[in-house]
C-alpha positions as CSV (number, residue, x, y, z in Angstrom):
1,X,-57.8,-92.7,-38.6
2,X,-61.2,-93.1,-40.4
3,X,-62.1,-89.8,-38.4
4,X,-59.8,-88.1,-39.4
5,X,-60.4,-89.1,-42.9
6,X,-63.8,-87.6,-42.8
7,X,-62.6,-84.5,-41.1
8,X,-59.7,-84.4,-44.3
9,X,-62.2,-84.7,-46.9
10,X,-64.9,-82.5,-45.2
11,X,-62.7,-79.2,-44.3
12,X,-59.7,-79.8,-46.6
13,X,-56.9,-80.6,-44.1
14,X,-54.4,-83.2,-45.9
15,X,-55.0,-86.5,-44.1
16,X,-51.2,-86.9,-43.8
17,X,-51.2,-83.8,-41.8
18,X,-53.3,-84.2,-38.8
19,X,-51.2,-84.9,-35.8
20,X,-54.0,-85.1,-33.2
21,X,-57.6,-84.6,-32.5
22,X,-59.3,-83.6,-29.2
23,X,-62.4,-82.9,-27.6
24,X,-63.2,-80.2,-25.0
25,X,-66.2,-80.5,-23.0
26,X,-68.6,-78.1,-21.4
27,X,-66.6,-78.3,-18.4
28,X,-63.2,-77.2,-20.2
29,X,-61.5,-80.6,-20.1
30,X,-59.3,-81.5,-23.0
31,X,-59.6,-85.2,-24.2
32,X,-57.6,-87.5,-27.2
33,X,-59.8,-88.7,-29.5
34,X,-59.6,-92.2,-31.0
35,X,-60.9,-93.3,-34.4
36,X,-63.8,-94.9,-31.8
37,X,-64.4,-91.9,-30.5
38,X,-64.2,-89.6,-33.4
39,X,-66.5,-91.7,-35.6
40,X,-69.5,-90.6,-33.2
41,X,-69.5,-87.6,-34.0
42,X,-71.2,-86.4,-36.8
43,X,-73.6,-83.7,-35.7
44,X,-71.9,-80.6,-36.4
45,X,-74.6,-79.1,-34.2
46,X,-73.2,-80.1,-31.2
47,X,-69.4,-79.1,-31.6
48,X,-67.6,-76.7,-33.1
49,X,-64.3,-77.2,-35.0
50,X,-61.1,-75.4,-34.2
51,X,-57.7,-76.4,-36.9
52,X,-54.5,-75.2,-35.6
53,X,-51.1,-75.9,-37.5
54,X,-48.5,-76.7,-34.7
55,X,-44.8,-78.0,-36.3
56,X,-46.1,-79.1,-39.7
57,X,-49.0,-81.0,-38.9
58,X,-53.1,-80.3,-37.5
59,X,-54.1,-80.0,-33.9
60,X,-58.0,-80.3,-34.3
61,X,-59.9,-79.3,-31.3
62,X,-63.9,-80.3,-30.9
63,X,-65.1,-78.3,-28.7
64,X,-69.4,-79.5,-27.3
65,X,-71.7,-76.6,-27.4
């Protein structure tokens, strides 16, 4: 998950760790994220990052602002 590479490096989560990474919109849905989908976003000034250990691994959460 090249995303989720960038989000390891970045924020120091171990890469191993992340289990899954979703997006909330505006309108309150939550989506999956894809490496396609991940990889577009890198302007931190449109979404802010929420890391929540669930079982052992990383639930990341981008949420648009």
């Amino acid at each position: 998950l090249p995303g989720g590479c960038t989000i390891s490096d970045k924020y120091e989560v171990p890469f191993d760790k992340i289990g899954k990474i979703f997006k909330k919109c505006k309108k309150g849905i939550l989506v999956n994220m894809d490496d396609n989908i991940v990889k577009h976003y890198s302007n931190e000034d449109t979404f802010q990052l929420q890391i929540e250990e669930v079982g052992g691994s990383y639930k990341l959460t981008l949420t648009e602002i």
